[in-house]
C-alpha positions as CSV (number, residue, x, y, z in Angstrom):
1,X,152.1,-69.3,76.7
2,X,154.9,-67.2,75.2
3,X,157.1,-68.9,72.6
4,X,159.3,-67.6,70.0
5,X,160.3,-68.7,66.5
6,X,161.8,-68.3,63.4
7,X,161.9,-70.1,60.5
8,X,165.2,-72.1,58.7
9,X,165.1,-72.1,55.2
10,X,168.6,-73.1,54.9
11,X,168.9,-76.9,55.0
12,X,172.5,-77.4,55.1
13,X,173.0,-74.9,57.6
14,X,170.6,-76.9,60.0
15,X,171.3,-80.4,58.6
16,X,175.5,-79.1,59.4
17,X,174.3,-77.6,62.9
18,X,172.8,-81.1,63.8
19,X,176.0,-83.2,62.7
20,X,178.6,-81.2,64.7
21,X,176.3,-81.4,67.7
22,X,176.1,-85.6,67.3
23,X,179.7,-85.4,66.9
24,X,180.5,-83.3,69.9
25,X,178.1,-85.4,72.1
26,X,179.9,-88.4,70.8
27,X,183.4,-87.2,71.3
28,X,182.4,-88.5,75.3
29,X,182.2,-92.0,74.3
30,X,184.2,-95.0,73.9
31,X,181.3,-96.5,71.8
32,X,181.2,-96.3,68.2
33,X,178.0,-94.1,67.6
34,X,175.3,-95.8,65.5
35,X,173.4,-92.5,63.8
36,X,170.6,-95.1,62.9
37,X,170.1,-96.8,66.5
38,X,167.1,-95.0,68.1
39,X,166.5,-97.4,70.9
40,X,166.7,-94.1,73.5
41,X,163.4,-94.2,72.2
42,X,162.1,-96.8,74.7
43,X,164.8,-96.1,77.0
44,X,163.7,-93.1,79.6
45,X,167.0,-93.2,81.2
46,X,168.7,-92.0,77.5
47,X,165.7,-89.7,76.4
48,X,165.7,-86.6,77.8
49,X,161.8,-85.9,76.6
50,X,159.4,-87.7,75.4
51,X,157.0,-85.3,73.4
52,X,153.7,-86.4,72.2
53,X,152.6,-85.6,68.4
54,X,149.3,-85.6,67.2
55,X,148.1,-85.0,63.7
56,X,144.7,-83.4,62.2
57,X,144.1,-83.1,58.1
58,X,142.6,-79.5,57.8
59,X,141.9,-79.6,54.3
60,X,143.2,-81.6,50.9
61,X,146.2,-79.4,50.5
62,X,147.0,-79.0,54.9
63,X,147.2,-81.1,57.7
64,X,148.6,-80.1,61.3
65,X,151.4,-81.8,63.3
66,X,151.1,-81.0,66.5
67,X,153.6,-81.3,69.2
68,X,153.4,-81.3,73.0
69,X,156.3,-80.7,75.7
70,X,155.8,-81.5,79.1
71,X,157.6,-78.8,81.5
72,X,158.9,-81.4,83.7
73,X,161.1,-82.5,80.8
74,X,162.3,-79.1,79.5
75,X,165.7,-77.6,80.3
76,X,165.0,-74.1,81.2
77,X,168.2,-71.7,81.2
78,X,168.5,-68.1,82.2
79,X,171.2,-67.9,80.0
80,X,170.0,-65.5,77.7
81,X,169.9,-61.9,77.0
82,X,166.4,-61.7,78.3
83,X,167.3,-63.4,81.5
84,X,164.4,-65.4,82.0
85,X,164.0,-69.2,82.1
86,X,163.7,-70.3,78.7
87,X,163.8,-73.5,77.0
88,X,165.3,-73.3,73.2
89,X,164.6,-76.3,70.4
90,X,165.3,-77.2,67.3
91,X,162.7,-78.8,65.6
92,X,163.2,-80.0,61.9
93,X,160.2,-82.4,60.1
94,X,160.7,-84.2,56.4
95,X,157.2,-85.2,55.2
96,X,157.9,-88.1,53.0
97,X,155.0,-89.7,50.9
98,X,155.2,-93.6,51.4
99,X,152.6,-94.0,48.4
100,X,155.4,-93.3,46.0
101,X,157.7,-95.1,47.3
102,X,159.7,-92.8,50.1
103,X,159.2,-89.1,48.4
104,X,159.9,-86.1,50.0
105,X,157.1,-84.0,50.0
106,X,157.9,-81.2,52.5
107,X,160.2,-79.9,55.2
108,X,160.1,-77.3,58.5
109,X,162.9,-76.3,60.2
110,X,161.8,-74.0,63.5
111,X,164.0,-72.5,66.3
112,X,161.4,-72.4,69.4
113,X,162.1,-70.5,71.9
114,X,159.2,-71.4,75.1
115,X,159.1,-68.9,77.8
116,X,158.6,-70.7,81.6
117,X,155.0,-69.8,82.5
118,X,154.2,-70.6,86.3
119,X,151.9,-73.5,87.0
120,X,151.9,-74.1,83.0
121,X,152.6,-78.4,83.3
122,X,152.7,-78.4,78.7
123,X,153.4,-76.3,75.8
124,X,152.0,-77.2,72.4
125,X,153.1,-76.2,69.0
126,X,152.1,-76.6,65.6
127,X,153.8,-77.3,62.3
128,X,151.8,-76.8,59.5
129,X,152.5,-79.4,56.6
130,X,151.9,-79.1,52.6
131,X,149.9,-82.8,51.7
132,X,147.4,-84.6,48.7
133,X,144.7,-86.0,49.3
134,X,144.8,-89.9,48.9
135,X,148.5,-90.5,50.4
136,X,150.1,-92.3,53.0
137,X,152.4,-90.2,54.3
138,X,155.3,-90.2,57.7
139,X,156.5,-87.2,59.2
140,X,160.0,-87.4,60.5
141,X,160.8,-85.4,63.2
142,X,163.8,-84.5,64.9
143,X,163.9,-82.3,68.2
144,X,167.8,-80.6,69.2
145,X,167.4,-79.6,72.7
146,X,169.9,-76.8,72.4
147,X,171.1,-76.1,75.3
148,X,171.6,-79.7,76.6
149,X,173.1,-80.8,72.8
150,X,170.8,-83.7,72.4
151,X,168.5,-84.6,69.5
152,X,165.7,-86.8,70.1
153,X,163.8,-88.2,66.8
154,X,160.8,-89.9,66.2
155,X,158.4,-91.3,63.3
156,X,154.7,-90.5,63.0
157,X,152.6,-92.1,60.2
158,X,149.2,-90.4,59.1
159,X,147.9,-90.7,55.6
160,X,145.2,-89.1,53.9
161,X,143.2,-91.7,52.0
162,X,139.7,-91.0,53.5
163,X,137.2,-88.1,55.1
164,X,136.6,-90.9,57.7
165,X,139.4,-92.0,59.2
166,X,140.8,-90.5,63.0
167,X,143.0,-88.0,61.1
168,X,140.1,-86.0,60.0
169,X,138.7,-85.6,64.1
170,X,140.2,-83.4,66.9
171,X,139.8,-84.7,70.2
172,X,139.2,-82.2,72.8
173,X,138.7,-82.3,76.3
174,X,135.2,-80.6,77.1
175,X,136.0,-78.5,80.2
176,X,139.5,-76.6,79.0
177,X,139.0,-77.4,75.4
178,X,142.5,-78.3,75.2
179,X,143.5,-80.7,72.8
180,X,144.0,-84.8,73.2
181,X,147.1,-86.4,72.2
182,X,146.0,-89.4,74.7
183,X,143.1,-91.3,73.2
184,X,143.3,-93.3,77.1
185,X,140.5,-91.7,78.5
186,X,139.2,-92.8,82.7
187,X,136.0,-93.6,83.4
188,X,134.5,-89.6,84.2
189,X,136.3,-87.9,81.6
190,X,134.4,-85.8,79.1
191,X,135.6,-84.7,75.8
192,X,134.4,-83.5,72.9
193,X,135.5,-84.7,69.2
194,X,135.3,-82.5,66.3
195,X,134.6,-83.5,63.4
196,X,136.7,-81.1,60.8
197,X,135.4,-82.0,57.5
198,X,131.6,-81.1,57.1
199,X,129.3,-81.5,60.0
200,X,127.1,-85.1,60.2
201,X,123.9,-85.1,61.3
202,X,125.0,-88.0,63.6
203,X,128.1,-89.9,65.3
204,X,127.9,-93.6,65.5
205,X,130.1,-94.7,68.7
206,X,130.8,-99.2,68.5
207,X,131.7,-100.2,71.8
208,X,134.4,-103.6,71.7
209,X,134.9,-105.2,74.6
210,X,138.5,-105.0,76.3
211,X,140.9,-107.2,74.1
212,X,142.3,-109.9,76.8
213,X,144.5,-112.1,75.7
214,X,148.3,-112.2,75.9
215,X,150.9,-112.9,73.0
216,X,152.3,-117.0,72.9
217,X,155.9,-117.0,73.8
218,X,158.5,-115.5,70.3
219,X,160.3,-118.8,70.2
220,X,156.8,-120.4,68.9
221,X,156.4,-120.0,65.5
222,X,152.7,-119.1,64.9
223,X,151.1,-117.2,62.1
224,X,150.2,-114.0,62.2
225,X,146.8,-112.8,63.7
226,X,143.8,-111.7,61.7
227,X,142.1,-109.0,63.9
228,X,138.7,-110.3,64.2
229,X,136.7,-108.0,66.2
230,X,133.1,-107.5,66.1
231,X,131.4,-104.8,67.8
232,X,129.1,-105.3,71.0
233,X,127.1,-102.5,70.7
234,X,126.5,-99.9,68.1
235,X,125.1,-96.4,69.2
236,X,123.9,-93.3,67.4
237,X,124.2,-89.5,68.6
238,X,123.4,-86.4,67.2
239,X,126.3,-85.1,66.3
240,X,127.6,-81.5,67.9
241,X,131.2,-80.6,68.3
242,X,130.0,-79.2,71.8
243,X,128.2,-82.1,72.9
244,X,130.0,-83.9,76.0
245,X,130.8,-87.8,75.6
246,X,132.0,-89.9,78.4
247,X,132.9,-93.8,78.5
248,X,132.1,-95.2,81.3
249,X,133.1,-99.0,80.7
250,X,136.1,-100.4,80.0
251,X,136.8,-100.8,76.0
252,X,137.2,-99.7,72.6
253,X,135.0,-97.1,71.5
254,X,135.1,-96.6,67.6
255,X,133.2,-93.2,66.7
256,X,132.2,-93.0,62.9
257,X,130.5,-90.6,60.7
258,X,128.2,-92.9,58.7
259,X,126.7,-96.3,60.0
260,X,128.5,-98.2,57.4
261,X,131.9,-97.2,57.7
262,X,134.3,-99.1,60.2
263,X,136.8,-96.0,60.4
264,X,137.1,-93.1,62.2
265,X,138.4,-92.1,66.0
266,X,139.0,-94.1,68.3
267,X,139.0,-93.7,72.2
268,X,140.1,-96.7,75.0
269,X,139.1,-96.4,78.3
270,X,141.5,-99.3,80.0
271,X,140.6,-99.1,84.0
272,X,141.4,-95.5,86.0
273,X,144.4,-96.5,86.9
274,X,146.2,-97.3,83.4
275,X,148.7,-97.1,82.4
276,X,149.4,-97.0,86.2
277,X,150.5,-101.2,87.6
278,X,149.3,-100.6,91.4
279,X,146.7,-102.8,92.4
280,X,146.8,-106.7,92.9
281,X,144.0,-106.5,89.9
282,X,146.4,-105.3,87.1
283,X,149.5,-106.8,88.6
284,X,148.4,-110.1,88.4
285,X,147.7,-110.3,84.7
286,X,150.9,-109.3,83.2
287,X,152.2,-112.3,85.0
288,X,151.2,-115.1,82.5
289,X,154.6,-114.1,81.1
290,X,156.2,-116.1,83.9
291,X,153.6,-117.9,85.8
292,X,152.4,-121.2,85.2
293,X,148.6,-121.5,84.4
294,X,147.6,-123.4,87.0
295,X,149.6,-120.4,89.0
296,X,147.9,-117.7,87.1
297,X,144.6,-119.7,88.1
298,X,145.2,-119.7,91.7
299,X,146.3,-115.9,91.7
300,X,143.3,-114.8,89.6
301,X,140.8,-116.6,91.8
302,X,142.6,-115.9,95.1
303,X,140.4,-114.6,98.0
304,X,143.1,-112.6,98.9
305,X,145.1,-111.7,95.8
306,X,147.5,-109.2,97.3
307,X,148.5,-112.6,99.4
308,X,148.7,-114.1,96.5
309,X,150.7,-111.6,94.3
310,X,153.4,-111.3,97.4
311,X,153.7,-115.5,97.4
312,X,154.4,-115.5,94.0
313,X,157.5,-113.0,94.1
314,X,158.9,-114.3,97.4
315,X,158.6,-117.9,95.7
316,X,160.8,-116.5,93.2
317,X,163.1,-113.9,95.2
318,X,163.6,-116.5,97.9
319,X,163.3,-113.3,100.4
320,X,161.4,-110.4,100.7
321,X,164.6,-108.1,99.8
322,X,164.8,-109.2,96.5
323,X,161.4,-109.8,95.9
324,X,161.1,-106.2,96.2
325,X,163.5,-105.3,93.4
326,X,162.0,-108.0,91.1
327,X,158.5,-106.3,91.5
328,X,160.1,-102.4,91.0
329,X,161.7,-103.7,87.8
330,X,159.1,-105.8,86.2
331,X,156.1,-103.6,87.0
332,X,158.0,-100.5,85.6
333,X,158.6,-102.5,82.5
334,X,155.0,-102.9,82.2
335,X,154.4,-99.5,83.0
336,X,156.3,-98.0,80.2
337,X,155.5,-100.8,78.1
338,X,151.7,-99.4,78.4
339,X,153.5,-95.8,77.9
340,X,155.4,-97.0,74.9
341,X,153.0,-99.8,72.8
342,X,149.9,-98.8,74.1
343,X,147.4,-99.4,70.8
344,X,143.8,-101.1,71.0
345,X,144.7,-103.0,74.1
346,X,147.2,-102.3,76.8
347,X,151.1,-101.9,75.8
348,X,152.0,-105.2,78.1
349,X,149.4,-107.2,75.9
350,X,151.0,-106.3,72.5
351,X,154.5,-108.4,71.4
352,X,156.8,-105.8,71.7
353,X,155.4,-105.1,75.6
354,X,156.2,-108.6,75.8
355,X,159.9,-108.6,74.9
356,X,159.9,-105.4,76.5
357,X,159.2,-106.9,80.0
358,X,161.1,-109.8,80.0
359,X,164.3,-108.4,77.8
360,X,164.3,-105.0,79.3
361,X,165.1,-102.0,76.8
362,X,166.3,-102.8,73.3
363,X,170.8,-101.8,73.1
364,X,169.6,-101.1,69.7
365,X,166.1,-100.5,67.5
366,X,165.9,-99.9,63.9
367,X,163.0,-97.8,62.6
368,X,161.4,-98.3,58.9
369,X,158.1,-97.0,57.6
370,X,156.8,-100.4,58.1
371,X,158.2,-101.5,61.1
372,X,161.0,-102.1,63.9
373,X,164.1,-104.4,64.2
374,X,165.2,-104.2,67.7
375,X,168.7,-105.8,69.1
376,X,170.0,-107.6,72.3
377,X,173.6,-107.5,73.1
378,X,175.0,-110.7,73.1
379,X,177.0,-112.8,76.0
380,X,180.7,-111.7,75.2
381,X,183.1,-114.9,74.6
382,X,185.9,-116.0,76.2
383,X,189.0,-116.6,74.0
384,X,191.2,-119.4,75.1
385,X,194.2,-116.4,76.3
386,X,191.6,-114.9,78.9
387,X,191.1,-111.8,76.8
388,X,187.5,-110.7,76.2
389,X,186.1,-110.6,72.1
390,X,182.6,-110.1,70.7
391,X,181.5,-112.5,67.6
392,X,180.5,-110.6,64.2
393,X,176.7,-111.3,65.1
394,X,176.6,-109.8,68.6
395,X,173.0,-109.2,68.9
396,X,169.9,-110.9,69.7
397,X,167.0,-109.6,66.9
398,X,163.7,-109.1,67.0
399,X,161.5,-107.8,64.0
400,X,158.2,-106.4,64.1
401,X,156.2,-105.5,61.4
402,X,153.4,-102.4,61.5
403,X,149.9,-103.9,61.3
404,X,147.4,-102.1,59.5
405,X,144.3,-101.6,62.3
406,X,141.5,-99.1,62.0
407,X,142.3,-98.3,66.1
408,X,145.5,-97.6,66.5
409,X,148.8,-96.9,64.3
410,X,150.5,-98.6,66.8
411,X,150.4,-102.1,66.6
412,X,152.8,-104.3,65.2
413,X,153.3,-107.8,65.6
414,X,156.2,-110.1,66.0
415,X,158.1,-111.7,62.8
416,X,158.3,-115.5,64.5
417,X,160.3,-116.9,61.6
418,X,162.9,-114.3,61.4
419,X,163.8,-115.2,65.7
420,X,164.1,-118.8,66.0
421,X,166.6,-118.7,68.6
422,X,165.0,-116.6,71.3
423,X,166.9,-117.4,74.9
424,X,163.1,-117.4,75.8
425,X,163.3,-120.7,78.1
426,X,166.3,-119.0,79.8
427,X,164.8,-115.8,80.0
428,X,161.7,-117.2,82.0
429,X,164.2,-119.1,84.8
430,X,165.6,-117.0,84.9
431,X,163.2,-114.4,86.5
432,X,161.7,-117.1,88.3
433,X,165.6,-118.2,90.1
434,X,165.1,-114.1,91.3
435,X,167.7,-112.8,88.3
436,X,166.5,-110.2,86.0
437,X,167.1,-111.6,82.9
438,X,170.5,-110.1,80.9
439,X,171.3,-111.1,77.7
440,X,174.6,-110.0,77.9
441,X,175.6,-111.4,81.2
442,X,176.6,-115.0,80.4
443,X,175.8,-116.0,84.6
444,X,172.3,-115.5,83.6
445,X,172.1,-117.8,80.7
């Protein structure tokens, strides 16, 4: 891989390079442009790539973010005095220490420049990062693609409290020895996972069973969840950073360094086909969103539960034709729901794959350190003259708060009390009358 960089020490050079490009972009558009609103985030027809970041805590004073391209995403232009495809980037990361409150604690600026290598499907860089140890700590990255003027951004949490926890492990995969940013692993997949503090004499791996229940509705107002979540089996290896692990069954495997510690890396293995929706198996699940239970009953225990699954949708379509589109909307919202939300059980399962499905992509999503506010547009209202107004409050809200879970730094869960009116009831008929459910489209409602 062939990539060149260089180094911006000059803030307000880059921090003034990124705001004429924003404004430029949003010269185009009639909307006022939110700077804050990051729902392209879960939107792939607004993101232009979607890298993956992964972290690793080398020592007490370093720890690595590493970032991976896909080619498929990159804009490569000839346009360049080389005259080769190349793809150029911006990449700029604040490291803020949440501990203290929200405190800067290092920056990076880097112009990347990645050669197009033949048959090369990613490119990988890394950005090393100045830290303490005993910190929580969030990166915030933002990526200009300069060539097509667009900035993606993103937020990715690590902390360095422990020598046990997942950020202290490098997951690599045992054939090419390239590293994991996907702890999704299939059934015949071997990797191996380094420990990078010093070695243990052994790796303790607790197997959890798959995590199969699906979120109550948002407009019932429930507590929140304590993660209760005992281990089914608890297995000892001798620990080598060469040695190949595989895992076979479907479920949460937790590998520690000591016996007594419930922390460490964690790798899910959730069916070969995840995050993949293709079979009547994994179809029919995500369905309790809109089914019935006696309906889910009678699909789950159906002789023939491709029959079943195609009953369902024409019962709601009303014809085969629209059936059709029902099923290519839904089931990509589940698949990018299990793209997006993905934590200790499948995205669809968690609360926001939930409102993800049946609302579609958030108009707008608000990113803290410690969770996400996301936004529906509204039904616009009619004024008595015929002309068309928006009310101050024109959006639909949904918060969700980041759960602390020794699996995953994804999961968050849904603030019930702060969405009391949810257009849930509407959403489901919705779906079920053959309409994809629009917030916006006051036919729908």
């Amino acid at each position: 891989m062939k990539m060149f960089f260089s180094k911006k020490v000059i803030y307000l050079l880059v921090s003034a390079g990124l705001v004429c490009i924003i404004a430029i972009s949003c010269r185009t558009s009639q909307t006022a442009f939110d700077p804050k609103d990051l729902s392209y985030l879960y939107n792939p027809t607004k993101n232009p790539i979607n890298p993956r970041y992964n972290i690793t805590n080398q020592s007490d004073e370093l720890t690595t973010l590493a970032v991976k391209f896909f080619t498929s995403e990159l804009h490569f232009s000839e346009a360049n005095p080389q005259g080769i495809p190349m793809a150029m980037l911006l990449i700029t990361v604040k490291l803020y220490n949440t501990s203290q409150g929200r405190v800067l604690a290092d920056t990076a600026y880097y112009n990347i420049n990645i050669v197009k290598e033949e048959g090369n499907l990613e490119y990988v860089y890394n950005i090393p990062l100045k830290v303490a140890h005993g910190f929580d700590y969030v990166a915030e990255v933002k990526i200009l693609d300069r060539i097509r003027l667009q900035v993606v951004q993103a937020f990715v949490p690590f902390n360095t409290l422990t020598y046990a926890n997942k950020y202290n492990f490098r997951a690599q995969g045992h054939f090419r020895k390239n590293d994991l940013f996907d702890p999704v692993l299939k059934a015949d997949e071997y990797v191996n996972l380094v420990y990078l503090r010093t070695p243990p004499d052994s790796l303790f791996v607790s197997f959890y069973k798959p995590f199969s229940e699906v979120p109550y509705p948002p407009s019932m107002l429930l507590p929140e969840k304590t993660l209760d979540y005992e281990p089914d089996t608890l297995i000892a290896l001798q620990y080598s950073d060469t040695m190949p692990i595989m895992f076979p069954n479907e479920g949460v495997f937790l590998c520690s360094t000591d016996r007594k510690i419930a922390d460490g890396f964690t790798f899910y293995n959730f069916g070969n086909a995840y995050p993949a929706v293709n079979t009547p198996e994994v179809m029919i699940p995500p369905l309790a969103y809109l089914a019935t239970e006696d309906e889910m009953i009678g699909m789950l225990s159906a002789q023939k539960p491709k029959l079943a699954l195609d009953e369902f949708w024409i019962k709601c379509g009303g014809n085969v034709e629209k059936s059709r589109e029902l099923i290519r909307i839904f089931y990509t919202r589940v698949q990018y729901s299990n793209f997006y939300f993905t934590s200790y059980k499948e995205g669809w399962r968690s609360e926001r794959g939930m409102i993800y499905i049946i609302y579609g992509p958030p108009d707008k999503v608000y990113k803290t350190s410690d969770g996400e506010r996301w936004g529906y547009r509204k039904p616009v209202i009619r004024s008595l003259w015929g002309t068309r107004y928006r009310v101050t409050d024109d959006y639909l809200y949904f918060n969700f708060r980041k759960k602390d879970n020794i699996f995953s730094d994804n999961d968050y869960y849904l603030s019930r009390s702060e969405s009391l009116v949810t257009f849930w009831e509407q959403a489901i008929a919705s779906w079920r009358k053959g309409m994809v459910f629009r917030l916006d489209n006051p036919e729908d409602i």
